[in-house]
Backbone bond lengths (Angstrom), bond angles and torsions (degrees), N, CA, C in turn:
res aa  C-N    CA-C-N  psi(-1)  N-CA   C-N-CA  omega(-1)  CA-C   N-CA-C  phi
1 X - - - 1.466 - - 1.530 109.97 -
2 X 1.387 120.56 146.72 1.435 121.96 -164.22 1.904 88.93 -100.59
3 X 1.765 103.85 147.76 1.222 110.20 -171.66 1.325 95.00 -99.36
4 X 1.541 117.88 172.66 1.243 137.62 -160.97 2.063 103.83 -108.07
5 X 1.478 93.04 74.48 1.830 90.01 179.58 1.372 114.27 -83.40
6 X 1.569 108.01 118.81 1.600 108.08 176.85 1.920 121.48 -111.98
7 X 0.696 122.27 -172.32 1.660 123.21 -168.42 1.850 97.79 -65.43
8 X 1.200 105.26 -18.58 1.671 105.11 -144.55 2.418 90.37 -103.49
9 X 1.761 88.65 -28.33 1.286 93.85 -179.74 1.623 129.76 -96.90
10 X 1.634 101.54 -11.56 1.863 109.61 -159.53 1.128 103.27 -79.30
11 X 1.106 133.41 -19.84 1.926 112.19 -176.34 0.911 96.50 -62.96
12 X 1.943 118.83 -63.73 1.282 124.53 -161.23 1.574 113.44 -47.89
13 X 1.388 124.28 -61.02 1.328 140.49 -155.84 2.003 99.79 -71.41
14 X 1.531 103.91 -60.14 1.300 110.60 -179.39 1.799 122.46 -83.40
15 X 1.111 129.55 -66.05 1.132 141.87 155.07 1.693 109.75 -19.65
16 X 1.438 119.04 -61.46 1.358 98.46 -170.27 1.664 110.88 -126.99
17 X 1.571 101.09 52.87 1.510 127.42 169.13 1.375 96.25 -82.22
18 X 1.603 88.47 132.40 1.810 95.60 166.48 1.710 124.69 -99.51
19 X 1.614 84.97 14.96 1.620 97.85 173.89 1.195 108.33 -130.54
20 X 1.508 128.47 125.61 1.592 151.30 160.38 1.930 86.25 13.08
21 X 1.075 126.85 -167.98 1.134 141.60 -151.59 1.698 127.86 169.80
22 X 0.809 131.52 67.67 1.470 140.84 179.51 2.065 130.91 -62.11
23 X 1.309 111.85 77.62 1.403 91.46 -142.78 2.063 97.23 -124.07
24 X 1.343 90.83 116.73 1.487 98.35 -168.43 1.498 110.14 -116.47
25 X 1.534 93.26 119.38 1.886 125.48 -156.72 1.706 84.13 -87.24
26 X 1.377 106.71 128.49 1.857 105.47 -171.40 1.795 90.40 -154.62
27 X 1.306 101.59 -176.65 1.292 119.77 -169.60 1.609 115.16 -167.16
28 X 1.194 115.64 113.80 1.684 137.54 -147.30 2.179 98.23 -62.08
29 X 1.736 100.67 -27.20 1.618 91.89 175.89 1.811 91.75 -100.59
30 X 0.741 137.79 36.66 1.565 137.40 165.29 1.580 111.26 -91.04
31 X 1.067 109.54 102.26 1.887 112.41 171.71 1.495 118.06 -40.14
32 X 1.836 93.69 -71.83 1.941 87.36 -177.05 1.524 112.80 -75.18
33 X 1.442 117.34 9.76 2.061 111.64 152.10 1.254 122.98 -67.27
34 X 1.599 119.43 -26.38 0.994 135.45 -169.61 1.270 114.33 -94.17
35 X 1.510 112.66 5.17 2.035 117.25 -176.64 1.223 80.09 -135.59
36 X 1.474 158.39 -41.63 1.437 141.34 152.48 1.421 127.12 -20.36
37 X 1.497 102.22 -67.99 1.445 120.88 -172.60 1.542 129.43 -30.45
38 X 1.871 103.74 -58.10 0.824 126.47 177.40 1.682 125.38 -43.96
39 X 1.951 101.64 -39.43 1.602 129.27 166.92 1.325 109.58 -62.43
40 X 1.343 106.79 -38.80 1.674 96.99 -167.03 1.594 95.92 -76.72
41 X 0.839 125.41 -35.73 2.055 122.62 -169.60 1.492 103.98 -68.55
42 X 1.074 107.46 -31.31 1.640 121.46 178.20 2.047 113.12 -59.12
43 X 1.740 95.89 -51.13 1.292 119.63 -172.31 1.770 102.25 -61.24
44 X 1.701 86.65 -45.44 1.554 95.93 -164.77 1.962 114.70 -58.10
45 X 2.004 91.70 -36.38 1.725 95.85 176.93 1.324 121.03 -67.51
46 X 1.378 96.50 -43.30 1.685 107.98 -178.61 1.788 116.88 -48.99
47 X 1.411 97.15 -61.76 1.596 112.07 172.80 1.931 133.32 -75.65
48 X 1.517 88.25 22.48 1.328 85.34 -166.55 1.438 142.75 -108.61
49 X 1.418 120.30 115.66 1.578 128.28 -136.28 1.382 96.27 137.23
50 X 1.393 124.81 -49.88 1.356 129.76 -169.89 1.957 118.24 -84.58
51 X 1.505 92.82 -50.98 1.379 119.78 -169.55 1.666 108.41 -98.90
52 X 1.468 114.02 126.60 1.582 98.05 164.68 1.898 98.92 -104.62
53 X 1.131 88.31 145.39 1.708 95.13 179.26 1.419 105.78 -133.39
54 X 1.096 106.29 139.16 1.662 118.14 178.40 1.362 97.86 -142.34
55 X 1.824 104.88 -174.89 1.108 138.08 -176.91 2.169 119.60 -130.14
56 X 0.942 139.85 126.96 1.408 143.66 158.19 1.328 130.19 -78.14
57 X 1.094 132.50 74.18 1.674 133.90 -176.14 1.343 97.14 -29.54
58 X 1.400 169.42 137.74 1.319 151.02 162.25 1.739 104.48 -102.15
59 X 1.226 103.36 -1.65 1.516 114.81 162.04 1.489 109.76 -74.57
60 X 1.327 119.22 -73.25 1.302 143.18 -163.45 1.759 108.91 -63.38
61 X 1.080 101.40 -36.61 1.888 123.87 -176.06 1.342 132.20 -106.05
62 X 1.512 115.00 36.87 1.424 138.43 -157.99 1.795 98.42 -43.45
63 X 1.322 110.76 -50.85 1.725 118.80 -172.34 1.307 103.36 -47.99
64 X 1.615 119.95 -81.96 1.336 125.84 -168.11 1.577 111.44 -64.78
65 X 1.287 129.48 -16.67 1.326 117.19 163.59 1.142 98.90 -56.37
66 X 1.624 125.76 -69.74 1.479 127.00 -155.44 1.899 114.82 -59.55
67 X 1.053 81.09 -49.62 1.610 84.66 174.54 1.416 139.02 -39.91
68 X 1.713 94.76 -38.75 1.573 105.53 149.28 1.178 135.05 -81.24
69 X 0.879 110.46 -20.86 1.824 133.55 170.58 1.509 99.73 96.19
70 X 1.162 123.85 64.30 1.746 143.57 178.77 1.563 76.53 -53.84
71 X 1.169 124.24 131.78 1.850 117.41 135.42 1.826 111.36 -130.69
72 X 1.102 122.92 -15.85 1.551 135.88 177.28 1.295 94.46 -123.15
73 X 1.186 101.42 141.77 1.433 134.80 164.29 2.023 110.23 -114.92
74 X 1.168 113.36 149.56 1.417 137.34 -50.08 1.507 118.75 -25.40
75 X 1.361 135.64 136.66 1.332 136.09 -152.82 2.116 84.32 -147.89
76 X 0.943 113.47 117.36 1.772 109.01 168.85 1.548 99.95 -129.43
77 X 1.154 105.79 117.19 1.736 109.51 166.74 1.831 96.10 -111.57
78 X 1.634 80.24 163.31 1.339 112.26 178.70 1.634 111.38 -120.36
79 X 1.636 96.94 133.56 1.140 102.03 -153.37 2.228 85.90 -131.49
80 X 1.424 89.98 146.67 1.878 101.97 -171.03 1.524 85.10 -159.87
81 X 1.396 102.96 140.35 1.387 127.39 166.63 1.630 101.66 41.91
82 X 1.519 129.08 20.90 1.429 112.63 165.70 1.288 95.62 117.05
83 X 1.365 121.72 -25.45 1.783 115.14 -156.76 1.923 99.29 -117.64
84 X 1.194 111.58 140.81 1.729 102.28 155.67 1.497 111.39 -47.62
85 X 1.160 112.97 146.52 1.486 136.75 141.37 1.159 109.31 -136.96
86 X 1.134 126.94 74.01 1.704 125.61 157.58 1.465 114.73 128.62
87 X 1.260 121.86 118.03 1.508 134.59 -155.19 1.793 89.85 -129.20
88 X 1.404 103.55 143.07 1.703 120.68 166.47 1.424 107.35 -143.39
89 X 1.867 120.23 101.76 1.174 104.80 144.03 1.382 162.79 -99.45
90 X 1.034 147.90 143.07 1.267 140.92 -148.19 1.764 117.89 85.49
91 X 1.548 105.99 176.18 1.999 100.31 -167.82 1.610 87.66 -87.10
92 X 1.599 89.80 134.17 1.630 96.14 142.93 1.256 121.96 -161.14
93 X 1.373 137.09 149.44 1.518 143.35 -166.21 1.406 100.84 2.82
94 X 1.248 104.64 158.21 1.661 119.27 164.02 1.448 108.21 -75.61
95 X 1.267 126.86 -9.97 1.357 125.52 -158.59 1.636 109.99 -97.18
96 X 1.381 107.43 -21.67 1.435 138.64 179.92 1.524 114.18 -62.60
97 X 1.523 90.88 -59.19 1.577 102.56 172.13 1.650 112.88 -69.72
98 X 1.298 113.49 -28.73 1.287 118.97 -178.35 1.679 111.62 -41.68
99 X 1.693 96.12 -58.99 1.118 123.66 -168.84 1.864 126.34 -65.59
100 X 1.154 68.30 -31.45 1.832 89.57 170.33 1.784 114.76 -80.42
101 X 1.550 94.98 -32.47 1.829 94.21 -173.75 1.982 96.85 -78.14
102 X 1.652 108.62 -54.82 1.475 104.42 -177.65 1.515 109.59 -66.51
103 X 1.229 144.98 16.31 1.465 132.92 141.11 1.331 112.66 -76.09
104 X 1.217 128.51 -13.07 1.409 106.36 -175.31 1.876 111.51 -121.44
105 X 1.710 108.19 18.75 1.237 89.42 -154.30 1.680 89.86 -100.83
């Protein structure tokens, strides 16, 4: 299940995870959030123990959108030891993201 990261929670939760980090900045009237989403909850069961996966209201979480420089939604970065390594925007296959999370784990 994907966790609920907000402005008030992401350093703590994302930033100083000692496991890879999967974190997709979306928005509830956004179309391709809504054909994403479904992948990320999927990613989150499959990988889990290993992987933390969340979600960013980019409505609700004005700071940490900006901070990364959110400008598209669906927006999923990858996050290791605190820092990005590996950003995907827009929907694509589950297999995509797959590929992007097992390079860095």
């Amino acid at each position: 299940m994907a966790l609920e990261f907000t402005d008030a929670n992401f350093d703590e939760q994302v930033l100083a995870s000692d496991k890879p980090v999967i974190v997709d900045f979306w928005a509830e009237w956004c179309g391709p959030c809504r054909m994403v989403g479904p992948i990320v909850e999927e990613i989150g069961k499959e990988y889990e123990g290993k992987v933390l996966v969340g979600k960013v209201d980019v409505d609700s979480n004005p700071g940490t959108s900006a901070k990364f420089g959110i400008r598209n939604i669906p927006t999923l970065l990858f996050f290791k030891d605190g820092k990005i390594v590996d950003k995907q925007v827009g929907a694509v296959p589950k297999q995509v993201l797959i590929k992007k999370l097992e390079g860095h784990m």
